[in-house]
RODO-2510 file (C-alpha; in nm, 4 decimals, decimal comma):
residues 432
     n   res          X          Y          Z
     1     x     0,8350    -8,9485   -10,5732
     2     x     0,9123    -9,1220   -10,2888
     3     x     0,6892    -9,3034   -10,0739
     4     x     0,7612    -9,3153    -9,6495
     5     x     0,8103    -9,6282    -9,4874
     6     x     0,6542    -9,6746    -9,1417
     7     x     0,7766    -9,8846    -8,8136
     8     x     0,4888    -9,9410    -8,5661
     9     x     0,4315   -10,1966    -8,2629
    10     x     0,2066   -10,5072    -8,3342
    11     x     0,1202   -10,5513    -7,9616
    12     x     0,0475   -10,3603    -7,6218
    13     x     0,3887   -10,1350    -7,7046
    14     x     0,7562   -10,2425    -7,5835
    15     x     0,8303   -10,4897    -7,8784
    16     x     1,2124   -10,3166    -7,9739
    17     x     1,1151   -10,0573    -8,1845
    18     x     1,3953    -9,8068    -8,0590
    19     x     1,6650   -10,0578    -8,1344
    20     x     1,5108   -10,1804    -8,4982
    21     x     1,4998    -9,7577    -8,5890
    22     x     1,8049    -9,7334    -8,5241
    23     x     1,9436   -10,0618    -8,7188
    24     x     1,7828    -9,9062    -9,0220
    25     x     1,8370    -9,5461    -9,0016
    26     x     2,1395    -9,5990    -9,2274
    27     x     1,9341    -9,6996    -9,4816
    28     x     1,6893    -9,3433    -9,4914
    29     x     1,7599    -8,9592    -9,4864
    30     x     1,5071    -8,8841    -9,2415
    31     x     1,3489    -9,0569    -8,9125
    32     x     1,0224    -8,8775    -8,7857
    33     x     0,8072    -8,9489    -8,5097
    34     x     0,4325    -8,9404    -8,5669
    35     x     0,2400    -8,9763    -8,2083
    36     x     0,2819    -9,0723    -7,8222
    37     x     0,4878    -8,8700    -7,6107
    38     x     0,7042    -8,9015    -7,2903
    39     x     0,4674    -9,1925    -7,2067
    40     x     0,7029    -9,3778    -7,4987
    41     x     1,0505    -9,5501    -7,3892
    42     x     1,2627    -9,6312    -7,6645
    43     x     1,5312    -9,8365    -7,5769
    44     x     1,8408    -9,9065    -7,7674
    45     x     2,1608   -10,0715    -7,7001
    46     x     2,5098   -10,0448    -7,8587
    47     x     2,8803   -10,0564    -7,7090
    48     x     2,7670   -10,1683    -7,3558
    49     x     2,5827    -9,8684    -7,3224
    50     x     2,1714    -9,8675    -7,2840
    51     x     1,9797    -9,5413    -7,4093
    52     x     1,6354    -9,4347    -7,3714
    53     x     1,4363    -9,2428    -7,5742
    54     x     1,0467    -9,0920    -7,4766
    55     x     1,0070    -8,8005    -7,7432
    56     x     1,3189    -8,7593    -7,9583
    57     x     1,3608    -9,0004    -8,2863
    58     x     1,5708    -9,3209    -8,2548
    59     x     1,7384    -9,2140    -8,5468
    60     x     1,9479    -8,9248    -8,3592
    61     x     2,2832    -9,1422    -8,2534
    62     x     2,3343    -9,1201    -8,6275
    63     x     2,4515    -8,7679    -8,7325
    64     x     2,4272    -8,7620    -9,0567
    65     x     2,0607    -8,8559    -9,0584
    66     x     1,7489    -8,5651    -8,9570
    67     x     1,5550    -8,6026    -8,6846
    68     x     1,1822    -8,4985    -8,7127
    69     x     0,9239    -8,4629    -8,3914
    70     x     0,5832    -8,4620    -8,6065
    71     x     0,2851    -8,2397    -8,5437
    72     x     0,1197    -8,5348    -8,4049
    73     x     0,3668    -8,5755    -8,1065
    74     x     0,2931    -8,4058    -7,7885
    75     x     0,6125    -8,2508    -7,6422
    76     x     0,6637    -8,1982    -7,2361
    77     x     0,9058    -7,9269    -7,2519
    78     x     1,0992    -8,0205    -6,8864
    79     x     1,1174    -8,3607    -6,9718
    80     x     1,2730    -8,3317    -7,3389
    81     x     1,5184    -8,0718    -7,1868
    82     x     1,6227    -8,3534    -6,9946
    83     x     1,6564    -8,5720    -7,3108
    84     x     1,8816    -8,3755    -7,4903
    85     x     2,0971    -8,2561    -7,1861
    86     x     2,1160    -8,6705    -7,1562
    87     x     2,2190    -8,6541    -7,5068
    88     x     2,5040    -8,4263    -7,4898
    89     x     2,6272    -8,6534    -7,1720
    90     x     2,6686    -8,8939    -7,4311
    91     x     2,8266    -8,6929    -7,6892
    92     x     2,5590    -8,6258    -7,9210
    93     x     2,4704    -8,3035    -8,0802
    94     x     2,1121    -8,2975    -8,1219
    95     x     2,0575    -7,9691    -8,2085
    96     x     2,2309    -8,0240    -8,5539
    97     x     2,0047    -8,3183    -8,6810
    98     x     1,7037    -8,2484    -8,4554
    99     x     1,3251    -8,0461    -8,5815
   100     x     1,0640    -7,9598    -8,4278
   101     x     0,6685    -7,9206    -8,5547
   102     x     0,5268    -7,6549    -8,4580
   103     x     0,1512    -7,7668    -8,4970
   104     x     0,3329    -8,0475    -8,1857
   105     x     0,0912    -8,0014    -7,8859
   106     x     0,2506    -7,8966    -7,5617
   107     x     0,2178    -8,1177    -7,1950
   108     x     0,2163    -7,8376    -6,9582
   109     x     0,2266    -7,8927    -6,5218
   110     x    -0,1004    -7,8607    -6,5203
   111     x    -0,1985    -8,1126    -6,8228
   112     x     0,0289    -8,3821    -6,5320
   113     x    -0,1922    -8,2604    -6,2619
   114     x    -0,4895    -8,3865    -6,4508
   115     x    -0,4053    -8,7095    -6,5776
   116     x    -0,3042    -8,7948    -6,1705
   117     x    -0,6517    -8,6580    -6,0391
   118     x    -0,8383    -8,8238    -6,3497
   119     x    -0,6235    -9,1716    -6,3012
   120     x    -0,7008    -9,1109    -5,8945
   121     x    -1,1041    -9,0579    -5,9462
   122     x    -1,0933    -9,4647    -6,1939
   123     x    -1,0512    -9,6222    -5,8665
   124     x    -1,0625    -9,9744    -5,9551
   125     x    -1,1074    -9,9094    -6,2694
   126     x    -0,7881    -9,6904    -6,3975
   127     x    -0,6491    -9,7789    -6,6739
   128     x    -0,2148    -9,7808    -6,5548
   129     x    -0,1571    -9,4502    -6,7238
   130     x     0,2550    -9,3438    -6,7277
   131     x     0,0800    -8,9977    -6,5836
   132     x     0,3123    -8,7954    -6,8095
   133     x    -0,0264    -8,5771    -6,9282
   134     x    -0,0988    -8,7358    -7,2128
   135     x    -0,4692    -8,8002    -7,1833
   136     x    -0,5839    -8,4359    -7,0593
   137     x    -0,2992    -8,2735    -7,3325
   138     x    -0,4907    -8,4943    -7,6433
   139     x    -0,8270    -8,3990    -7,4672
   140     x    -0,7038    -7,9810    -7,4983
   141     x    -0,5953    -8,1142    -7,8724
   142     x    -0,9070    -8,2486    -7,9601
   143     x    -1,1426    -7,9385    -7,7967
   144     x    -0,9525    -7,6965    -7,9636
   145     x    -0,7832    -7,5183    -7,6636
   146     x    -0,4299    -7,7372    -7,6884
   147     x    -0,1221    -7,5432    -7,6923
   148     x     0,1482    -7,6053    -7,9548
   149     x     0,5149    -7,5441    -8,0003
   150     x     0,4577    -7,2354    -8,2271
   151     x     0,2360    -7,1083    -7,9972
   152     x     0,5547    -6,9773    -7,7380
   153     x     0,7160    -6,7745    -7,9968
   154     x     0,3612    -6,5489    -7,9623
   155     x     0,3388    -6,2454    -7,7938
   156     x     0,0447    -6,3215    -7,6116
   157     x     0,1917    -6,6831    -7,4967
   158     x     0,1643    -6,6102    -7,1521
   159     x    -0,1869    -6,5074    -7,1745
   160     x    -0,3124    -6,8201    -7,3496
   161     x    -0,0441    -7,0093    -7,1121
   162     x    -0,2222    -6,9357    -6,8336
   163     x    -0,6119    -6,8945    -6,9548
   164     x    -0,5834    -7,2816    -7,0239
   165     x    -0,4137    -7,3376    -6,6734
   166     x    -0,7054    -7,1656    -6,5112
   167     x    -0,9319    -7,4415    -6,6967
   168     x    -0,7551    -7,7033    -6,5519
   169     x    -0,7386    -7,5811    -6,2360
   170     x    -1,1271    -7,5477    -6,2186
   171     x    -1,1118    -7,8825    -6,3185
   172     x    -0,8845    -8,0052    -6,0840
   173     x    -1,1188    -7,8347    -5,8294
   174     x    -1,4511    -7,9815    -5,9886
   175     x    -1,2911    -8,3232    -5,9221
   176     x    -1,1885    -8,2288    -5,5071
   177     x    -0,8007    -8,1292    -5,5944
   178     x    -0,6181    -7,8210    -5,5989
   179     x    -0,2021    -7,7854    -5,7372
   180     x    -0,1223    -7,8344    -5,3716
   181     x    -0,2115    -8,2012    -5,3450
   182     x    -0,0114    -8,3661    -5,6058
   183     x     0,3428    -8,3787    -5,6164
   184     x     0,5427    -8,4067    -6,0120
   185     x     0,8337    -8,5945    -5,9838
   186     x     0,8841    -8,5281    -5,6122
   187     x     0,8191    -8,1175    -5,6653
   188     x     0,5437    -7,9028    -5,5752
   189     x     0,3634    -7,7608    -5,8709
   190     x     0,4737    -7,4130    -5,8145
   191     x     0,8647    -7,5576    -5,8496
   192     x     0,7942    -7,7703    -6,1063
   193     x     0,5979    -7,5289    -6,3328
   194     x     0,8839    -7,2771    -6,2498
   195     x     1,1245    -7,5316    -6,4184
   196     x     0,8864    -7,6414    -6,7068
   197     x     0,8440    -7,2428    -6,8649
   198     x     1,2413    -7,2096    -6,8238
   199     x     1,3211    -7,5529    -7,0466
   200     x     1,0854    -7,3419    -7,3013
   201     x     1,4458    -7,1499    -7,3538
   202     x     1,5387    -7,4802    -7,4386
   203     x     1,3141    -7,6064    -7,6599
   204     x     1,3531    -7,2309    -7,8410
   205     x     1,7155    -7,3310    -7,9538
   206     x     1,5861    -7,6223    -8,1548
   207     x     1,4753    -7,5612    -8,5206
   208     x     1,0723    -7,5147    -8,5355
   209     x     0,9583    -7,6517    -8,8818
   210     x     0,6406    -7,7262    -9,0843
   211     x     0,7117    -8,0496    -9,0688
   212     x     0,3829    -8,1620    -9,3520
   213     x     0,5902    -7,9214    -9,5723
   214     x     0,9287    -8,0158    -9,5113
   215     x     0,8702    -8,4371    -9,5166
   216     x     0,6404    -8,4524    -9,8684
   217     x     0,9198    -8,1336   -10,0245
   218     x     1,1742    -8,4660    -9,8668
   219     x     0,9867    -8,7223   -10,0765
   220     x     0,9220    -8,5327   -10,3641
   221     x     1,3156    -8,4500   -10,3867
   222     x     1,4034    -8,8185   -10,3335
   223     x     1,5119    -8,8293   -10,0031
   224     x     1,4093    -9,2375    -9,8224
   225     x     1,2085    -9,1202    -9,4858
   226     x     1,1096    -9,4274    -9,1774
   227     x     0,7833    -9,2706    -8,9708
   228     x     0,8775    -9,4262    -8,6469
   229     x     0,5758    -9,5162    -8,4067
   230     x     0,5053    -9,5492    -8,0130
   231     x     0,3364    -9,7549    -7,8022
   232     x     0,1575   -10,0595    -8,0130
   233     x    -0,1546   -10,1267    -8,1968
   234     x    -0,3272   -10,3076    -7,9470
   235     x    -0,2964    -9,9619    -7,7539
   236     x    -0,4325    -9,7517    -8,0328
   237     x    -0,7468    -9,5153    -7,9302
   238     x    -0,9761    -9,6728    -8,2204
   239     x    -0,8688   -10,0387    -8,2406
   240     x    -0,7003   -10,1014    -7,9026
   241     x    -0,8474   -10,2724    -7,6161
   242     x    -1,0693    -9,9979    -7,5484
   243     x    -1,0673    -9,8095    -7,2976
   244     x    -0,7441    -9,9731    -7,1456
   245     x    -0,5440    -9,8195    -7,4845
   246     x    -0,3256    -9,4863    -7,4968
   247     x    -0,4959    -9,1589    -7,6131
   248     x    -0,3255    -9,1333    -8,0299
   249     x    -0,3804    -9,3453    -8,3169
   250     x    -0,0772    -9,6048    -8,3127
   251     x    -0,1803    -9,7377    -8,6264
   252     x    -0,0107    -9,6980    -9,0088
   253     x    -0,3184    -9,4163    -9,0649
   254     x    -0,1826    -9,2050    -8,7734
   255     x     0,1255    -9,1046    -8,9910
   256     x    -0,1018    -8,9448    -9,2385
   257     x    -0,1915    -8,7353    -8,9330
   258     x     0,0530    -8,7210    -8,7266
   259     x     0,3374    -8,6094    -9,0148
   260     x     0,1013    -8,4725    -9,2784
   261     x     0,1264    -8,7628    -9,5181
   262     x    -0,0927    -8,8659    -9,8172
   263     x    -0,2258    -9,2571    -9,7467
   264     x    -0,1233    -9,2869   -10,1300
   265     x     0,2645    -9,1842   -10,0058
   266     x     0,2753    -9,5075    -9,7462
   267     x     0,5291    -9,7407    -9,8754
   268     x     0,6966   -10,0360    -9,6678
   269     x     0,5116   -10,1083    -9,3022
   270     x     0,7149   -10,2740    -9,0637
   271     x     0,5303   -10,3958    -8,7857
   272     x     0,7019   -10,5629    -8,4641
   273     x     0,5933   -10,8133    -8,2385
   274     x     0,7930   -10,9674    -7,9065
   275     x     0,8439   -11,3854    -7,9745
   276     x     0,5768   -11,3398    -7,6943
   277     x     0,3526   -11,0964    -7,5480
   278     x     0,3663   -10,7943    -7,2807
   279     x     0,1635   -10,5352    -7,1435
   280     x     0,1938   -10,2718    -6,8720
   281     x    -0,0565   -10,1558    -6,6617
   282     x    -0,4474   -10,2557    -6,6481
   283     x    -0,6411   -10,3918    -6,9363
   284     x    -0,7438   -10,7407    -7,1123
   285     x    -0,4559   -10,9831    -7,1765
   286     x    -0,6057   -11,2817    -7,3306
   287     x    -0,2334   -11,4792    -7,3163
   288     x    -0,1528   -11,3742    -6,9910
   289     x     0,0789   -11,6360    -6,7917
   290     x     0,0508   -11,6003    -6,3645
   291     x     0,2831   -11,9149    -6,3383
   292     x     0,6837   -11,9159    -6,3251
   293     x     0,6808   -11,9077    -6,6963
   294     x     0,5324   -11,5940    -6,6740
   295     x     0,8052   -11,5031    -6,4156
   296     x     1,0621   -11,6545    -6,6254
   297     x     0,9747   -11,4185    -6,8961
   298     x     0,9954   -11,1357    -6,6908
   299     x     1,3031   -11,1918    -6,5654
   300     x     1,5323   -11,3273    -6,8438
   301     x     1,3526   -11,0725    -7,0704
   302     x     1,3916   -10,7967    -6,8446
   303     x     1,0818   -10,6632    -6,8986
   304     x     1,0427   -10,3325    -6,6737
   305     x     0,9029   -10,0328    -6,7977
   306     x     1,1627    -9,8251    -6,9584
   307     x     0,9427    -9,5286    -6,8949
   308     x     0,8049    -9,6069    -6,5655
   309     x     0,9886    -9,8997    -6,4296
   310     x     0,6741   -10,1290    -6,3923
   311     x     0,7068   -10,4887    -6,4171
   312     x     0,5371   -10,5405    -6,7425
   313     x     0,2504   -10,9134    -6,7528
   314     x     0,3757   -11,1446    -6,9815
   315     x     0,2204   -11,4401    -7,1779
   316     x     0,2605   -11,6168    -7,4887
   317     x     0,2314   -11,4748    -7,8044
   318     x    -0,1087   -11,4250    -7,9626
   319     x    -0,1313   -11,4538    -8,2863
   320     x    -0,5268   -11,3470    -8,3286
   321     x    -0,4310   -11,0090    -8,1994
   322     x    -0,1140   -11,0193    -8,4454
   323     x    -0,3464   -11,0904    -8,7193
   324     x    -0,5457   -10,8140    -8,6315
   325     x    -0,2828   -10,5577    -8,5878
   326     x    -0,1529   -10,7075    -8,9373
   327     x    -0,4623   -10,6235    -9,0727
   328     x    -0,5235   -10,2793    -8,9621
   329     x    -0,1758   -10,1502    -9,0825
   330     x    -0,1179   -10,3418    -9,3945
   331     x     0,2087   -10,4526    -9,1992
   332     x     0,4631   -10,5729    -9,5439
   333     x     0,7591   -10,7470    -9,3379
   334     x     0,7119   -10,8298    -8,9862
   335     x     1,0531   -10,8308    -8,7177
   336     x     1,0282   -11,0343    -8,4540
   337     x     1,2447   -10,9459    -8,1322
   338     x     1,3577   -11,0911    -7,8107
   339     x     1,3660   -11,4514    -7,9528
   340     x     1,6748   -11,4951    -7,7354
   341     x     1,4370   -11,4668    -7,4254
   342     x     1,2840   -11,8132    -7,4659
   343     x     1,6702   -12,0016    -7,5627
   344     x     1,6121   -12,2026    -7,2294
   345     x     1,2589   -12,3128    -7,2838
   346     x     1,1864   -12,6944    -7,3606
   347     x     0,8449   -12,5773    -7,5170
   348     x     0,7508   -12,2313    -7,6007
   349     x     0,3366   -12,1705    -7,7040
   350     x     0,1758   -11,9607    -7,9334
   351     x    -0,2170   -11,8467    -7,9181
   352     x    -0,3532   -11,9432    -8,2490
   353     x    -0,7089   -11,9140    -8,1970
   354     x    -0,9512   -11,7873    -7,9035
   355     x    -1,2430   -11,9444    -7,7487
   356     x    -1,5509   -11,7232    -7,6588
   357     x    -1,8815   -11,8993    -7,5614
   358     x    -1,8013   -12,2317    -7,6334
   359     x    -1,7161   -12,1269    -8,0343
   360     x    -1,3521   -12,0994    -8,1653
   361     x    -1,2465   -11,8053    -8,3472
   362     x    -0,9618   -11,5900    -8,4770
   363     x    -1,1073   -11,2926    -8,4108
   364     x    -1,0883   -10,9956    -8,2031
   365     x    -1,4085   -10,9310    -8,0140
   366     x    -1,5499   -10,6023    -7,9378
   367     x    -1,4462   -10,6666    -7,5900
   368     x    -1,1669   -10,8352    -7,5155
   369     x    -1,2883   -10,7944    -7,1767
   370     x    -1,4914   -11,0792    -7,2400
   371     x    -1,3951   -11,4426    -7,1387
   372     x    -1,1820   -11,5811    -7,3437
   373     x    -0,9888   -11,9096    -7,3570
   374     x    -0,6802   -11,9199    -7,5832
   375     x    -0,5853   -12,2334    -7,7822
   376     x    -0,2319   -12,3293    -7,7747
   377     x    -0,0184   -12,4571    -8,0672
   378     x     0,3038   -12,6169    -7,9139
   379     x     0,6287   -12,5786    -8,0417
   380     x     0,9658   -12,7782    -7,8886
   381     x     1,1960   -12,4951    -7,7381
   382     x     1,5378   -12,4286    -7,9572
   383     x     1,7321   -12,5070    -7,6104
   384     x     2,0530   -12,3110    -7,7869
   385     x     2,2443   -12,0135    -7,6844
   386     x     2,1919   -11,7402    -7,9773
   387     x     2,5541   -11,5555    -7,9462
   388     x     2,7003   -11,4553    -8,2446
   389     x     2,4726   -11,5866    -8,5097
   390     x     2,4352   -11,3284    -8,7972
   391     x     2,2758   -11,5386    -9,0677
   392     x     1,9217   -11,6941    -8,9978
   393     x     2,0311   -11,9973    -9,1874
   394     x     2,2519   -12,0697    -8,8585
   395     x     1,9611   -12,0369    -8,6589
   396     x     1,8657   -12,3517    -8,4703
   397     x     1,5854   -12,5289    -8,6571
   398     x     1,3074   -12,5369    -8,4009
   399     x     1,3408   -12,1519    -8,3624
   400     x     1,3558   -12,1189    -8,7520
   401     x     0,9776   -12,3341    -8,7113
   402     x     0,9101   -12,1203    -8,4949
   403     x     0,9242   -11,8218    -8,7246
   404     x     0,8046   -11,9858    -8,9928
   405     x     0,4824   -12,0706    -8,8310
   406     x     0,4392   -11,6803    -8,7450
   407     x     0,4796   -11,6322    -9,1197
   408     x     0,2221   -11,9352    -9,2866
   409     x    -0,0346   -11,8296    -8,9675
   410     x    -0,0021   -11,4567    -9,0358
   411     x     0,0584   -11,4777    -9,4142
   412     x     0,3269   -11,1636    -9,3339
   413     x     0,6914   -11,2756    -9,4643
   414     x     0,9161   -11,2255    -9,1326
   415     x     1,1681   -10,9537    -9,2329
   416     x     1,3741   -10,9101    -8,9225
   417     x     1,5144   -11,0913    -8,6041
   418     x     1,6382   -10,9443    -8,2904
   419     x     1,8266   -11,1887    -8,1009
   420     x     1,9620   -10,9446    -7,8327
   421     x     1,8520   -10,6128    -7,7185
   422     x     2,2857   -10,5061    -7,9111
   423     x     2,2624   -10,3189    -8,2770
   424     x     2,4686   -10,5706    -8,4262
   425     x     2,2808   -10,8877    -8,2713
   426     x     2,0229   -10,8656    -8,5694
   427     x     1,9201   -11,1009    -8,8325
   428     x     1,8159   -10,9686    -9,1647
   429     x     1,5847   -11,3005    -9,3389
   430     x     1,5368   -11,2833    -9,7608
   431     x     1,1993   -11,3161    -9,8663
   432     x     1,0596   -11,6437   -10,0283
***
C-alpha cells in the first residue's frame, strides 16, 4: 500500500506552495487539499500567465491528474463559483478532474458577517483576519452546528440553512450589529446571500465524494497521492503564534483529519520555507526588518497578499522557528523558494538563535510575544542574476552556502529550489 506524501508551509503561510504542487503533480495520481479555505492564495506561474488559487487543488492545470477538496476544507460556495468560472476563462475543465467532500464545512453570508463584527470588537488587538468566515465557520464545526456540502442535497436544507443563520444573527446582535451594517465585497447582505444560495447550483454540478473512502481505496490500489496544505505552521491553531494563527491545524497531523488518513499512511513531508521570512497581518515576528531591507524585500519579492492584497512584513529568515516547524511535521526534504529575491544583496542574514532574558536559545517560547532579540549569522550575498540555471551545481557558490547552512543548521536535506515564481525556473538538488 501506498503511503501519501504531504506539502505544507514552514512559516507564517505564502512560501510557494501553489507553484511547488504544481511542479510535482506529474509525479502523483491525486492532489487533495486538507484545511484552510478562501483565506488561502495559491499562486502559480507558467507561460506569462499568473493564477490564483484559494480552495481548489494546485494540481487542477494538469488534466490528467484528480483533484480532491478534503473534508477538512471549508468551502464558500460564491467564492469557489468564481474559481472555477476563472478556470474555464482559462481553458480548464474542472469539473472533469475536480471532487468534492461532503463532510467539507460550508462559509455561509452570515459565517462573513461574523468574522467582520468579531475582527471589529479586537480593537487593538485583532488578529489581521482575510474576513472570508473562517473563524466563526470552524467555531459552527467545532460546536456541532456547521453545515457541510452533503448537507444541501437534504430536504430539509433550507430549514437547517436558516436555523443556523438565526444564531448568528443573535450573535451579530449580542455584539451591537445587525446584516445591515456590514457590507461583503461591496454588497448588502440580502444581495450577497441571494448570490451565495444560487452558486449552490454550482457547487451541485461538481462530484460529491467520501473523500476518507475514496483516498485510502487510492492508496490501497497503488495510486501516488500529494496532501497539499495552506497557510504555514507558524499559523497552525495548536503550535502557531497563538492567538495571532489561523483557525485549522496546518501541520503534517491535520491530513489525518482533514483527508481521513492513518498517521501510519504519511510518507514523504515536504515542508517550504521563503530564503527569508513573511507574515501578513498582526502577530509576533521575531525577524522582522522596518529598514529599506525590509522594503527591498517587499518590493523585489513582490510580496502582497494574493488573497487580500496586503503588503506582507518581511525579515530575515529564522531558522529557530524553521526548526520548530521541522520538528512538528517530521518535514523529509525541505524546498526553499524565492532565493532569486535576495540576487542583489551584498549580505543576506539568517536568525540562528534567539535571545530572551539575557539567555540564548533555539527555542520557541510559549509566547513569542515576549522580547526577543535574534542573533544573526552573516552570509556574503551571491550578487548574480539566477536566469536560466537548471542544475544547482551552476548555482553561484555563496547561494549554494547559503543552502547548505539551512541544511547542517536544520539537519533537513534541502530537496527543492525555486529561483522564480515560472514552473520551469526550479532546481531539483540530489541528496548527500
Amino acid at each position: 500500500m501506498n503511503k501519501i506524501d504531504v506539502l505544507l508551509g514552514l512559516q507564517w503561510g505564502d512560501e510557494g506552495k501553489g507553484k511547488i504542487v504544481d511542479v510535482l503533480t506529474p509525479q502523483y495520481d491525486i492532489i487533495a487539499r486538507f484545511q484552510g479555505g478562501p483565506n488561502a492564495g495559491h499562486t502559480l506561474e507558467f507561460k506569462g500567465i499568473k493564477h490564483i488559487l484559494n480552495i481548489i487543488p494546485s494540481g487542477i492545470f494538469h488534466a490528467d491528474k484528480q483533484n480532491i477538496i478534503g473534508n477538512g476544507v471549508l468551502i464558500e460556495p460564491l467564492i469557489f463559483e468564481r474559481e472555477i468560472k476563472g478556470l474555464k476563462e482559462k481553458g480548464v475543465s474542472p469539473n472533469d478532474n475536480l471532487f468534492v467532500s461532503k463532510k467539507a464545512h460550508l462559509i455561509t453570508a452570515s459565517h462573513r458577517m461574523l468574522d467582520m463584527a468579531n475582527e471589529l470588537a479586537k480593537g487593538q488587538e485583532k488578529i489581521g483576519s482575510t474576513l472570508k468566515g473562517i473563524g466563526p465557520t470552524y467555531t459552527d464545526k467545532i460546536a456541532r452546528v456547521g453545515l457541510r456540502v452533503g448537507d444541501i442535497l437534504r430536504s430539509d436544507w433550507l430549514e437547517k440553512y436558516n436555523d443556523l443563520k438565526e444564531n448568528h444573527l443573535r450573535l451579530l446582535k449580542s455584539l451591537g450589529h445587525d446584516f445591515s451594517s456590514f457590507k461583503i465585497d461591496e454588497m448588502s447582505y440580502e444581495e450577497y446571500e441571494s448570490k451565495w444560495l444560487k452558486s449552490l447550483e454550482t457547487l451541485k454540478t461538481f462530484r460529491f465524494i467520501n473523500s476518507e473512502y475514496f483516498l485510502n481505496d487510492a492508496l490501497k490500489n497503488g495510486q501516488k497521492i500529494l496532501a497539499e496544505g495552506a497557510q504555514g505552521s507558524m499559523l497552525d491553531i495548536d503550535f502557531g503564534s497563538y492567538p495571532f494563527v489561523t483557525s485549522s491545524n496546518t501541520i503534517t497531523a491535520g491530513v489525518c483529519s482533514g483527508l481521513g488518513i492513518a498517521p501510519s499512511n504519511i510518507g514523504r513531508v515536504f515542508g517550504l520555507c521563503k530564503a527569508y521570512c513573511t507574515r501578513v497581518g498582526s502577530g509576533p515576528f521575531p525577524t522582522e526588518l522596518f529598514d529599506e531591507t525590509g522594503d527591498k524585500l517587499r518590493q523585489t519579492g513582490r510580496e502582497f497578499g494574493s488573497t487580500t492584497g496586503r503588503p506582507r512584513r518581511c525579515g530575515w529568515i529564522d531558522i529557530p522557528a524553521l526548526n520548530y516547524a521541522c520538528m512538528l511535521n517530521g518535514v523529509t526534504d525541505l524546498v526553499v523558494t524565492k532565493v532569486d529575491v535576495m540576487n542583489d544583496f551584498d549580505v543576506v542574514k539568517m536568525c540562528t538563535q534567539y535571545k530572551i532574558d539575557g539567555k540564548e536559545t533555539i527555542q520557541i517560547p510559549f509566547d513569542l510575544n515576549e522580547k526577543i532579540e535574534p542573533i544573526f549569522q552573516q552570509h556574503q550575498g551571491w550578487k548574480s542574476n539566477l536566469d536560466g540555471i537548471s542544475s544547482y551545481n551552476d548555482l553561484p557558490n555563496q547561494l549554494k552556502k547559503y543552502i547548505e547552512s539551512i541544511e547542517e543548521i536544520t539537519g533537513v536535506n534541502v530537496a527543492i529550489i525555486s529561483i522564480s515564481p515560472d514552473r520551469k525556473d526550479t532546481i531539483f538538488k540530489m541528496k548527500k
